[in-house]
C-alpha positions as CSV (number, residue, x, y, z in Angstrom):
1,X,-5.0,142.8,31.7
2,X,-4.9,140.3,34.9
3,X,-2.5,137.7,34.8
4,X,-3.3,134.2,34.7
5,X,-3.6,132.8,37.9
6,X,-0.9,129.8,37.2
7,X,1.6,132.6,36.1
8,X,0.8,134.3,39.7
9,X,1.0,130.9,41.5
10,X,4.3,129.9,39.7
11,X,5.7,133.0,40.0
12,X,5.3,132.6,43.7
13,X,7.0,129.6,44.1
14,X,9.9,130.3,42.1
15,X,10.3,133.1,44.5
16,X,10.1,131.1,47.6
17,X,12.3,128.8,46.0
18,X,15.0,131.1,45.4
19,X,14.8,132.5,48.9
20,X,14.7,128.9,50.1
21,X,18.2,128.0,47.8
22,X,19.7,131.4,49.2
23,X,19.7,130.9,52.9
24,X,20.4,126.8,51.9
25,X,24.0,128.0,50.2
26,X,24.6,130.6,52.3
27,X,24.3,128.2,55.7
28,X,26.9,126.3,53.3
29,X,29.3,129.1,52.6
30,X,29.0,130.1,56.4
31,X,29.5,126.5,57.8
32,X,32.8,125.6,56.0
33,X,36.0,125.1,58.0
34,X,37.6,128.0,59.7
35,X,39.8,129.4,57.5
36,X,42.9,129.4,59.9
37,X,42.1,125.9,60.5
38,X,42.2,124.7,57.3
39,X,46.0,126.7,57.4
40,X,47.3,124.7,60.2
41,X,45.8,121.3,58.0
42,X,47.8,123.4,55.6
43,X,51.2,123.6,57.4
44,X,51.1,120.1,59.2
45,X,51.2,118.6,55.3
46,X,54.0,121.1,54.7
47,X,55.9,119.9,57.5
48,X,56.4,116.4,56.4
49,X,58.8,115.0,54.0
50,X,56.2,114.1,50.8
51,X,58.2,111.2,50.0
52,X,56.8,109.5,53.0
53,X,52.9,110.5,52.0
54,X,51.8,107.8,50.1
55,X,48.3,108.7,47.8
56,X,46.8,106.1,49.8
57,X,47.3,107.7,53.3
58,X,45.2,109.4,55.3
59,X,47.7,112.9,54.3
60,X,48.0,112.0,51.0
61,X,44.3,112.6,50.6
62,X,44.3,115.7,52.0
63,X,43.0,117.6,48.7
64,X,42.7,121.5,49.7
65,X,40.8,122.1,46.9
66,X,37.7,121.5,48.5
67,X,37.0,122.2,52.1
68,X,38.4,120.2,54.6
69,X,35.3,119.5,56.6
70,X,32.7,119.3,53.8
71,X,34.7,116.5,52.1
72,X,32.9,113.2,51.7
73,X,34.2,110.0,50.4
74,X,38.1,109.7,50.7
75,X,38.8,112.8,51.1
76,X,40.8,114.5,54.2
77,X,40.9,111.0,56.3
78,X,41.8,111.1,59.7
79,X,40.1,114.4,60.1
80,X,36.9,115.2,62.6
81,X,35.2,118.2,62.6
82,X,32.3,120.1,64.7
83,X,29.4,121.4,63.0
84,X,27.5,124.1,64.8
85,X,24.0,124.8,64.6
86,X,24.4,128.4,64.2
87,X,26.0,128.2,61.1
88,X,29.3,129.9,62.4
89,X,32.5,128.1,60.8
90,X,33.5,124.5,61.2
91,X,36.3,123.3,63.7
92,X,38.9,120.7,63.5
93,X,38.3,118.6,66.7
94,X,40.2,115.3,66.3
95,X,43.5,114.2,64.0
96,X,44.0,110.8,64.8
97,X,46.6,110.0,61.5
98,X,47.9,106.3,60.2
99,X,50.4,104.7,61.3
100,X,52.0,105.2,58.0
101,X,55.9,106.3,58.5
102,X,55.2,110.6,58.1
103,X,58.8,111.7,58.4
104,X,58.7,115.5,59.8
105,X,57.9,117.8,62.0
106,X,54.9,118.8,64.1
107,X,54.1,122.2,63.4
108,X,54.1,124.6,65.8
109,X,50.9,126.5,64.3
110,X,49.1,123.0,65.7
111,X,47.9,125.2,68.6
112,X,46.1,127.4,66.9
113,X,43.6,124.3,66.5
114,X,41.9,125.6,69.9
115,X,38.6,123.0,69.4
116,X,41.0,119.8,69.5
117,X,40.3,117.3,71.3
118,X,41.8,114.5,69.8
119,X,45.7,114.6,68.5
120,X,47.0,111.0,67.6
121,X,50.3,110.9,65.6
122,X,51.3,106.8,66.8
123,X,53.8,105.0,64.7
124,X,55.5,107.6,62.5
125,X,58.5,109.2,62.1
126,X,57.7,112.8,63.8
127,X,60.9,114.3,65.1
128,X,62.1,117.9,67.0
129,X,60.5,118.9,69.8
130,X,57.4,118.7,70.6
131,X,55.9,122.4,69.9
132,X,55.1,124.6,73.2
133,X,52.1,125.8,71.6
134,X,50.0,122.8,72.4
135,X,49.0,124.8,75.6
136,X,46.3,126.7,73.6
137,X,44.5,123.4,72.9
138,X,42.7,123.4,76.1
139,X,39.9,121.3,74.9
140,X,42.5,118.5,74.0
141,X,41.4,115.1,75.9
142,X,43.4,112.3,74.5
143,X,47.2,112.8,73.2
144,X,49.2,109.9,71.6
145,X,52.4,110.9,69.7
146,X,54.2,107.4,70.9
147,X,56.2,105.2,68.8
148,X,58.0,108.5,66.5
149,X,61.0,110.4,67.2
150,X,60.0,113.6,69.4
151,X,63.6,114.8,71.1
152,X,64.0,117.6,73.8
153,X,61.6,117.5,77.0
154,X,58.3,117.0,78.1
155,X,56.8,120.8,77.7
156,X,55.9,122.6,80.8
157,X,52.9,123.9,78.9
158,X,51.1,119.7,78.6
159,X,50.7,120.3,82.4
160,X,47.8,123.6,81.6
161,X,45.7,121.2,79.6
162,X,43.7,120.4,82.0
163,X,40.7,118.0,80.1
164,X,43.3,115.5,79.6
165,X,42.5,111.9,80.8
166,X,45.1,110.4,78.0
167,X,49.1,110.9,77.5
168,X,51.1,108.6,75.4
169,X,54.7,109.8,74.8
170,X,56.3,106.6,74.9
171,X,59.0,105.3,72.6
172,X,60.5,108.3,71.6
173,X,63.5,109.7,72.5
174,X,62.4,112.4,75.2
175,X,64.6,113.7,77.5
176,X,64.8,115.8,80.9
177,X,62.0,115.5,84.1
178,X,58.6,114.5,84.2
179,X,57.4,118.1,84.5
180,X,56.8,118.5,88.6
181,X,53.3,119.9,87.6
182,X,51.4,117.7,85.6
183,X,50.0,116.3,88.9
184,X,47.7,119.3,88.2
185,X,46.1,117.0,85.2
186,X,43.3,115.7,87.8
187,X,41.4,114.1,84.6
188,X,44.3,112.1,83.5
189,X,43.1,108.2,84.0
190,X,46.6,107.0,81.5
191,X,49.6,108.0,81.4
192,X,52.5,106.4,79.4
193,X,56.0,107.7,79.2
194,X,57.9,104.9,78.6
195,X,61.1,104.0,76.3
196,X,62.6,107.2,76.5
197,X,65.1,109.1,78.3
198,X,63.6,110.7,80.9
199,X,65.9,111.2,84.1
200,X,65.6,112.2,87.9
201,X,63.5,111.5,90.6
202,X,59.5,110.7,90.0
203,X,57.5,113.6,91.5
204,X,54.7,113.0,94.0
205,X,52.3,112.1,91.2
206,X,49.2,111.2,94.6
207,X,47.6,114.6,92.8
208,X,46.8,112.7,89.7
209,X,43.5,110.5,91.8
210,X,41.8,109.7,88.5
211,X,44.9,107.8,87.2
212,X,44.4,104.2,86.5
213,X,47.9,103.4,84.3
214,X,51.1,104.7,84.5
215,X,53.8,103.5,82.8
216,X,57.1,105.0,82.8
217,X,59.2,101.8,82.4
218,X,62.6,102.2,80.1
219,X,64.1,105.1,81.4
220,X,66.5,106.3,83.7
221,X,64.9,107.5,86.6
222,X,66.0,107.3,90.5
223,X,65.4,107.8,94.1
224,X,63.0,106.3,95.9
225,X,59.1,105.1,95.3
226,X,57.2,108.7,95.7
227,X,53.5,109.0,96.9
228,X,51.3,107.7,93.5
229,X,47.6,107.8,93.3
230,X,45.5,105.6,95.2
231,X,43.0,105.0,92.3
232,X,46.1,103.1,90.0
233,X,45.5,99.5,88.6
234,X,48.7,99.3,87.2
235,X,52.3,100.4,87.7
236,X,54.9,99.7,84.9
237,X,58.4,101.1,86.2
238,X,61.0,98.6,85.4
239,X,64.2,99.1,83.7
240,X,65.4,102.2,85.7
241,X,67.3,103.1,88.9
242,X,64.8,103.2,91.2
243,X,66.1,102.2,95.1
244,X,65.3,102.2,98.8
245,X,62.3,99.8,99.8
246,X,58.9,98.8,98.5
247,X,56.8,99.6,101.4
248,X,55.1,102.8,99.5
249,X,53.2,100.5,97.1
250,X,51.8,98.7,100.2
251,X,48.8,101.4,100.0
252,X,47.8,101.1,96.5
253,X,44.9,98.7,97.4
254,X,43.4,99.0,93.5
255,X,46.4,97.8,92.4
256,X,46.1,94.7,89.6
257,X,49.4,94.9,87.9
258,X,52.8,95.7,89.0
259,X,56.3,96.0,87.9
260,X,59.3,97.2,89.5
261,X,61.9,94.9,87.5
262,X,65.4,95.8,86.6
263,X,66.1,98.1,89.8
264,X,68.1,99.1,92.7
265,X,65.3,98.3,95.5
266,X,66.7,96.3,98.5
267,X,65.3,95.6,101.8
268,X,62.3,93.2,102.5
269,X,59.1,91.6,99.9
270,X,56.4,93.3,102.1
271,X,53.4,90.5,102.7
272,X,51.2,93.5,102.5
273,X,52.3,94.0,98.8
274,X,52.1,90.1,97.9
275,X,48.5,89.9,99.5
276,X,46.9,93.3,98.1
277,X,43.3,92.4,97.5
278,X,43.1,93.2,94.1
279,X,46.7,92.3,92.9
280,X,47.0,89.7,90.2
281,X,51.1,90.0,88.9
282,X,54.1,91.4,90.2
283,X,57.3,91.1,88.9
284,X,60.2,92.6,91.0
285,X,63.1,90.9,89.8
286,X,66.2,91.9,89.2
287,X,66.6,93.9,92.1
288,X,68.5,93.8,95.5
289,X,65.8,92.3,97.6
290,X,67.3,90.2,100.7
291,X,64.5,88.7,102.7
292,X,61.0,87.3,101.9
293,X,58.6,88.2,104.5
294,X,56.3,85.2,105.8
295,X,52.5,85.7,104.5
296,X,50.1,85.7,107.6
297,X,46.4,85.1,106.9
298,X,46.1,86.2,103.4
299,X,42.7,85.4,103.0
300,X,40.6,84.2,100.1
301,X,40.6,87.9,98.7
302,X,44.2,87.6,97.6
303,X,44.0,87.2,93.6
304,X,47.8,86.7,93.0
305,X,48.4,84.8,90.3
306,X,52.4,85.6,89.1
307,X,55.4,86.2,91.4
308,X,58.4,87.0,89.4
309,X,61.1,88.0,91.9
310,X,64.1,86.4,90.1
311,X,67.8,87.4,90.1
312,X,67.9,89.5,93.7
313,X,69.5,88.6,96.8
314,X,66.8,87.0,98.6
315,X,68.3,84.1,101.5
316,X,67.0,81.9,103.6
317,X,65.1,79.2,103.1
318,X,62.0,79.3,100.8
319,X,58.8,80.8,101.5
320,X,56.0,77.6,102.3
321,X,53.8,80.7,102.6
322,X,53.6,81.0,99.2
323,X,51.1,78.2,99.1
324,X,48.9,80.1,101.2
325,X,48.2,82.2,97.9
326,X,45.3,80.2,96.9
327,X,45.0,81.8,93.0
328,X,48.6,81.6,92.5
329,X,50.0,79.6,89.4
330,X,53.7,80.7,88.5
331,X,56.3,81.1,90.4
332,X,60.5,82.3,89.6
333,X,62.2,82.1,92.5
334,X,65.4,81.2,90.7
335,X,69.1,82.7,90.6
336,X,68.6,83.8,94.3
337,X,70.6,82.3,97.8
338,X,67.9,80.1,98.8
339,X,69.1,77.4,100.6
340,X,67.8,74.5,102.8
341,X,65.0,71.8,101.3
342,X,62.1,72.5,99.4
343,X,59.1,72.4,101.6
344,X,57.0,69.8,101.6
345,X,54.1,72.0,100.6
346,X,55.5,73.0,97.4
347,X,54.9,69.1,96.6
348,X,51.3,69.8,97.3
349,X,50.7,72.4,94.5
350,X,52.8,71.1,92.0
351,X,50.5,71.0,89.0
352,X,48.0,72.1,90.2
353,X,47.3,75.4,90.9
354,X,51.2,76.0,90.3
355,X,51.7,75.7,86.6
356,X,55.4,77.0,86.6
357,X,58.0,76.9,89.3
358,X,61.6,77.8,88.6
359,X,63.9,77.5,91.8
360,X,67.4,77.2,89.9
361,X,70.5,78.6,90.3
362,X,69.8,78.8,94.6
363,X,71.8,76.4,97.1
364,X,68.5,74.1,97.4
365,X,69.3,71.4,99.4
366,X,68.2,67.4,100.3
367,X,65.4,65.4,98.8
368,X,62.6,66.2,96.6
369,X,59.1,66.7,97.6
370,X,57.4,63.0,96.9
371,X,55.2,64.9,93.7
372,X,57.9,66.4,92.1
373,X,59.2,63.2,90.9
374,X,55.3,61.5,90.3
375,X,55.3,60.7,86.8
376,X,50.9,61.3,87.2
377,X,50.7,65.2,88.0
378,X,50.0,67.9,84.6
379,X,53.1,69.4,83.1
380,X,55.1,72.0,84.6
381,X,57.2,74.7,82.9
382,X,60.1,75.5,85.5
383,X,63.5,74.5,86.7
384,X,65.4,73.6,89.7
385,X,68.7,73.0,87.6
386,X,72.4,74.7,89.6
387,X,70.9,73.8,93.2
388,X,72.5,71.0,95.4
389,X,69.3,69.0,95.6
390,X,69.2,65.2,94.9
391,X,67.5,65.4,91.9
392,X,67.0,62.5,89.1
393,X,68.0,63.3,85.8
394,X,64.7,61.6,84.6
395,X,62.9,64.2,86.3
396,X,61.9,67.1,83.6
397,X,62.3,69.8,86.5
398,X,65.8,68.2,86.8
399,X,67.3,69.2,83.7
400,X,70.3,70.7,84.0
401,X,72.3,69.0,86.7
402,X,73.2,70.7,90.0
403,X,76.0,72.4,91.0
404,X,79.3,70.7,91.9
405,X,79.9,69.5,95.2
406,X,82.6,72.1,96.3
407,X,80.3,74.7,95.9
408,X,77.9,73.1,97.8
409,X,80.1,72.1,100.8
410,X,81.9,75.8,100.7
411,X,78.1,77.3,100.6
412,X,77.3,74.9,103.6
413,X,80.4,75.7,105.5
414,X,79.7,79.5,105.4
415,X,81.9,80.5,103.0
416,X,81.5,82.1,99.5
């Protein structure tokens, strides 16, 4: 007997339906993380002290009992992952954690996450070394482990990842050379190592022409200024034992933002640093500078708008150049050997552009400039206090006193 023909039409669909459900759940099982992935996930929890995983951290809801990349809701935060269309397994590409206080280690099996791209531990408590094995992760683009406890030195192996545009390693307690190599990193556009204790001289970094940042400020290297990349905007270097002169930074014509503070550099203030076209601060105090180069024709490209160059050696009398700088609004000139009168000029900008001005603790002679004592011109933060000017004690910028008069007449004389 024939069958109905709803019993042949339903029987038809609940076939197709069931083909249709099988090759749905088994795309599913097929997509699911990479099972060795899902081992390092694994051992990085491992590695760290649970005490310091609170539930409501990105680690703490790291629940292996469902699959690491097909997790919804709060489930394995901090985690990205890549999901191909040919239903192969599903990669770990980015583990960018809280800033939560993980006390631990960085596991070593971290390499064998070969699609990362992304690895940001910031503002923890990672300690040891930082594991070799992060040369397999050759796809890795931006690295931030900063603000932890990472001891040892800067692996040899950072230098083979070669997609890198981002390193941040500072505030940890690193140690050894900036690996001579790593100018090899020709993506790199940032690159922080600062607060550490890095040592030795700064390799020729001119390879890395990408670079835009570099910061290795708060450490304790030395030797001279080496070649750096043309391309850099700013340079962050203080607080180390840098010396010899500052010509080298005369050809970094992109550069916005520099700071050489806290070092051993001597010699002249090259005008063709002050009046780099697209320079806006520079602070280079603290050093053993001796002589302030006269500014020639700057031009109305020069953007300068802070000159620290406090607490050197600097003589002479004081730059009236300066007020050839048409942008520029502070000024510390103070605890230098200036002597002589202020110019006249100064008097002139006073207020207006110059919103700061601290000359103190120089040999400043004679009268003030006519403005400096008008009661009409906008507020200025600054000093001339420990000079041997004639300077009211109603005047604001005159707080302070000067210096006593034997100091002044043994400066005057010659002798120290």
């Amino acid at each position: 007997m024939a069958k109905p023909l709803l019993s042949i039409i339903s029987s038809s669909h609940s076939e197709t339906l069931i083909i249709i459900l099988s090759l749905f759940l088994g795309s599913f099982v097929q997509s699911k993380t990479l099972d060795s992935d899902t081992q390092v996930l694994r051992l990085i929890k491992k590695s760290i002290d649970p005490t310091s995983i609170p539930s409501y951290s990105y680690i703490g809801s790291w629940d292996f009992s469902v699959d690491p990349c097909e997790s919804s809701g709060g489930q394995f935060l901090g985690i990205l992952c890549s999901y191909p269309s040919d239903n192969s397994s599903s990669r770990v590409t980015a583990i960018d954690l809280d800033p939560i206080g993980y006390d631990g280690f960085l596991a070593p099996a971290i390499g064998n996450l070969t699609e990362l791209t992304i690895l940001n531990l910031h503002n923890n408590k990672f300690r040891g070394p930082i594991p070799p094995t992060i040369s397999n992760l050759k796809k890795l683009t931006i690295i931030s482990l900063s603000q932890n406890f990472f001891t040892g030195s800067i692996p040899d192996e950072i230098s083979q990842l070669k997609q890198l545009q981002s390193i941040d390693l500072s505030e940890n307690n690193l140690s050894g050379f900036i690996p001579a190599n790593i100018s090899g990193l020709r993506s790199l556009t940032y690159l922080s190592l600062s607060r550490n204790s890095l040592s030795g001289r700064i390799p020729d970094l001119s390879g890395l022409w990408r670079l835009n940042i570099l910061d290795i400020s708060i450490n304790q290297f030395y030797g001279i200024i080496p070649k750096l990349p043309a391309k850099l905007r700013t340079l962050s270097a203080s607080q180390n034992a840098i010396s010899g002169h500052i010509t080298p930074i005369s050809s970094l014509q992109l550069l916005r933002n520099l700071d050489l503070s806290n070092n051993r550099l001597s010699g002249p203030i090259r005008q063709e640093v002050l009046t780099l076209p697209q320079i806006i601060r520079i602070n280079i105090s603290v050093n053993h500078f001796t002589i302030f180069e006269p500014i020639r024709n700057p031009g109305r490209e020069t953007h300068l708008q802070l000159l620290d160059a406090h607490t050197n050696q600097l003589h002479g009398h004081l730059p009236a150049s300066l007020t050839m700088i048409e942008n520029l609004t502070s000024i510390n000139l103070s605890h230098n050997q200036f002597s002589g009168p202020i110019p006249m000029e100064y008097g002139e900008k006073l207020g207006s552009p110059w919103k700061t001005l601290f000359l103190d603790n120089n040999f400043l002679t004679g009268n003030l400039p006519q403005r400096f004592s008008d009661g009409t011109i906008k507020p200025v933060r600054g000093s001339l206090a420990n000079n041997c000017l004639s300077c009211a004690p109603t005047i604001p910028l005159c707080s302070g006193g000067q210096r006593p008069a034997s100091e002044c007449v043994s400066r005057n004389d010659g002798s120290q």
